[in-house]
C-alpha positions in Angstrom: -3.3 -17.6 -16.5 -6.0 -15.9 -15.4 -8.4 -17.2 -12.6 -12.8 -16.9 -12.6 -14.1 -13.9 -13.1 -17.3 -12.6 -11.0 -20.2 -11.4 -12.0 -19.0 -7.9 -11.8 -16.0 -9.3 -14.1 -13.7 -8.9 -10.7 -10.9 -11.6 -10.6 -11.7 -14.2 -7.8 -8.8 -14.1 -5.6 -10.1 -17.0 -3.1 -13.2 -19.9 -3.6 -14.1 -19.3 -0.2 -16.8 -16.4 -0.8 -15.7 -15.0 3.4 -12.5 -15.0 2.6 -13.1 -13.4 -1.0 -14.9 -10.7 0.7 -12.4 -10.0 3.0 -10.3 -8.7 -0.1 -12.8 -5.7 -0.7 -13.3 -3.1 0.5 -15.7 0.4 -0.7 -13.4 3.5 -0.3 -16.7 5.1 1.9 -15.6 2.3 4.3 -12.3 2.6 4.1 -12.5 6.0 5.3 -15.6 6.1 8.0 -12.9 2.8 9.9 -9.7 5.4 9.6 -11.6 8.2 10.8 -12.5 6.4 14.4 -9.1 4.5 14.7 -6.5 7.3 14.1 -8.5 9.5 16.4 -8.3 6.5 18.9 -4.7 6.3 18.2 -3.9 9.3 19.0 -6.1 9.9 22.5 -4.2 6.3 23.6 -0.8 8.4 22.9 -2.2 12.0 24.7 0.0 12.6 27.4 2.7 10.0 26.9 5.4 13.0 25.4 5.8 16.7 25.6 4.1 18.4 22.8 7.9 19.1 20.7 8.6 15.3 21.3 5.1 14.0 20.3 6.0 16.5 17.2 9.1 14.6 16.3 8.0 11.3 17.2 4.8 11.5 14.7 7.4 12.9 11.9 9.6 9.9 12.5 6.4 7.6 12.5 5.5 9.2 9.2 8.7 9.1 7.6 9.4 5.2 9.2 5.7 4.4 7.3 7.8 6.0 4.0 10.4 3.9 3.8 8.3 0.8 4.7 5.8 2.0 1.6 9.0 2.0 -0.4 10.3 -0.9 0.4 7.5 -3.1 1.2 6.3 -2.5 -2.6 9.8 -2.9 -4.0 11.3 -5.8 -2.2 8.1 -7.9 -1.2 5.1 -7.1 -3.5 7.6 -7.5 -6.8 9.9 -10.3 -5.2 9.7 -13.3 -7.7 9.9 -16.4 -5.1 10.5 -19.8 -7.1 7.8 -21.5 -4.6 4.1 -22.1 -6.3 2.7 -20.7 -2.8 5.1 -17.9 -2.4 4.0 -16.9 -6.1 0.3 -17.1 -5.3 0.7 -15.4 -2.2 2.5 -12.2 -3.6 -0.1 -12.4 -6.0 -3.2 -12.3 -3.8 -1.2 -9.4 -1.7 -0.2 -7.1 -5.4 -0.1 -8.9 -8.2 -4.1 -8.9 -8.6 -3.6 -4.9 -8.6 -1.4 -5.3 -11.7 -3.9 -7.6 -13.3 -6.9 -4.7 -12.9 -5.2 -1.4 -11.7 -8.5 0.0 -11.9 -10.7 -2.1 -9.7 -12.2 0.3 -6.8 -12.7 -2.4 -4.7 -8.9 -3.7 -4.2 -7.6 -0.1 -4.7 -7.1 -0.2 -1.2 -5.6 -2.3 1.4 -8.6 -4.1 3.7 -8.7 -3.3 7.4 -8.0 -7.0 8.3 -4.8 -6.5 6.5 -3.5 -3.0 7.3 -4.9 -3.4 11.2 -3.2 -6.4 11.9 0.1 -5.2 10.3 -0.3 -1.9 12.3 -0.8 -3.9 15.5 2.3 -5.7 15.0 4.4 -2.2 14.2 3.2 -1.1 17.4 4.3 -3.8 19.2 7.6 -3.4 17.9 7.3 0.1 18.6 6.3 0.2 22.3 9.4 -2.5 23.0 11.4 -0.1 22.0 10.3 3.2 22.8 7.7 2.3 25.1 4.6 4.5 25.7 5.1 7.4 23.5 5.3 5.0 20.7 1.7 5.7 20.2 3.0 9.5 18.6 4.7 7.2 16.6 2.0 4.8 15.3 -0.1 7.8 15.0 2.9 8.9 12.3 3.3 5.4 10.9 -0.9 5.3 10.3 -1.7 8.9 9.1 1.3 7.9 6.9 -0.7 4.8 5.6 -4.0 6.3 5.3 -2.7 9.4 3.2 -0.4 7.2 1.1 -3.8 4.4 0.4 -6.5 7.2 -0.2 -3.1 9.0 -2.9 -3.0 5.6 -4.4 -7.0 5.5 -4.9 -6.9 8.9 -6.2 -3.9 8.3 -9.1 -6.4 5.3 -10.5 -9.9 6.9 -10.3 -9.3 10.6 -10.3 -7.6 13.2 -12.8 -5.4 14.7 -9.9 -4.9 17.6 -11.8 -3.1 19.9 -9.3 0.8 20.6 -10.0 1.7 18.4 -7.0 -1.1 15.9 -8.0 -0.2 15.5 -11.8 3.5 14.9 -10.4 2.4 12.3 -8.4 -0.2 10.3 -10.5 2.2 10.2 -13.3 4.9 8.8 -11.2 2.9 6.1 -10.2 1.5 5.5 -13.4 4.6 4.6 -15.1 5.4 1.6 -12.5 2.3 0.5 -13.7 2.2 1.3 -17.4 5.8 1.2 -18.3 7.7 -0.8 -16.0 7.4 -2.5 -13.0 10.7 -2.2 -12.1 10.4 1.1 -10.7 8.9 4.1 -9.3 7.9 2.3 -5.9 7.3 5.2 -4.0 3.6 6.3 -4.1 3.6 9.2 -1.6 7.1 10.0 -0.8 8.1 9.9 -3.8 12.0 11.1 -3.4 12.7 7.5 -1.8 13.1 6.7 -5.7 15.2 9.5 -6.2 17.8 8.4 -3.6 17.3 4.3 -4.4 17.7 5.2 -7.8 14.4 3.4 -9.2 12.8 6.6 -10.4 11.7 5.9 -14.2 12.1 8.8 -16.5 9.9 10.7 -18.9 12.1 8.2 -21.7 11.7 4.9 -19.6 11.6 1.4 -22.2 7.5 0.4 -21.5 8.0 -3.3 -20.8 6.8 -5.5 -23.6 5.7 -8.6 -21.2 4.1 -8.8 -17.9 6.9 -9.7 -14.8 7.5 -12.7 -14.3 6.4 -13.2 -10.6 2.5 -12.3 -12.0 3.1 -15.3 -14.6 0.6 -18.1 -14.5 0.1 -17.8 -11.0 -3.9 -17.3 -10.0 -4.8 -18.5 -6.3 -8.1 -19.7 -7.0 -7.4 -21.7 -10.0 
């Protein structure tokens, strides 16, 4: 069931218009806030590591943010929890991106989201590596950013590069064939070894999954 539709014919994700606008977010925004805070990131980790480690530490940042992309988008955004909340929550989080794919405005993840998330990686990162974690969550971030500005592109560009075809017609098969696959948006051989990669001959789905069913948070 679908929920209120806005003037602009966006779906309402929350009745509360602050928290509704916390849910949006321009793409020229999105980029002028990742252009101060991953420089910031990375003058908080100058000097923490050795040029070669700081190397290696933002590679394993980058390829810790891949796996989390993968699995994230396999294992949370398409879980299908018996709960009413749980449903409407996973909802409000993806499912509204499966309900209009296209919408610039939820294309990309807002900053009260991804920054709060990030915070909490880093956390977990400095207990456990301490100082030079910030190579790390410079990795992890870049890793974001590139991944969320790749998604934006595969829904409102034609991508038509070799490497940019590739990738916009992975992801849109998990959204025009079957949700049950292709996960990956960036690094896209995580599908490849998971074995979730849909092929060229992949069944399209004939009904929309099961956790998106009915479920609308501001009905």
């Amino acid at each position: 069931m679908k929920g209120p539709i806005s003037e602009d014919r966006r779906l309402v994700l929350f009745e509360n218009r602050w928290l509704e606008k916390l849910t949006v977010i321009p793409v020229r925004w999105f980029i002028a806030i990742w252009a101060l805070l991953l420089p910031a990131i990375a003058i908080a980790a100058w000097d923490t590591a050795p040029i070669f480690a700081a190397i290696g530490l933002v590679f394993a940042g980058w390829l810790g943010w891949s796996l989390f992309e993968y699995s994230a988008h396999r294992w949370l955004f398409h879980c299908a929890p018996r709960a009413q909340a749980a449903r409407r929550l996973i909802f409000v989080i993806h499912g509204n991106h499966h309900e209009e794919p296209n919408d610039k405005l939820r294309n990309l993840m807002p900053p009260v989201v991804s920054v709060a998330v990030g915070l909490l990686i880093w956390v977990l990162l400095y207990a456990a590596v301490g100082v030079s974690s910030a190579w790390m969550m410079l990795g992890f971030m870049s890793g974001y950013v590139l991944y969320d500005l790749t998604h934006y592109a595969c829904h409102h560009y034609p991508m038509r590069g070799r490497i940019g075809r590739v990738i916009k017609r992975h992801h849109m098969r998990h959204h025009f064939i079957s949700g049950g696959g292709n996960y990956a948006v960036t690094a896209i051989f995580w599908d490849w070894i998971f074995d979730t990669r849909l092929a060229a001959g992949a069944r399209r789905e004939t009904r929309k999954s099961a956790q998106y069913e009915e479920v609308h948070p501001a009905e």
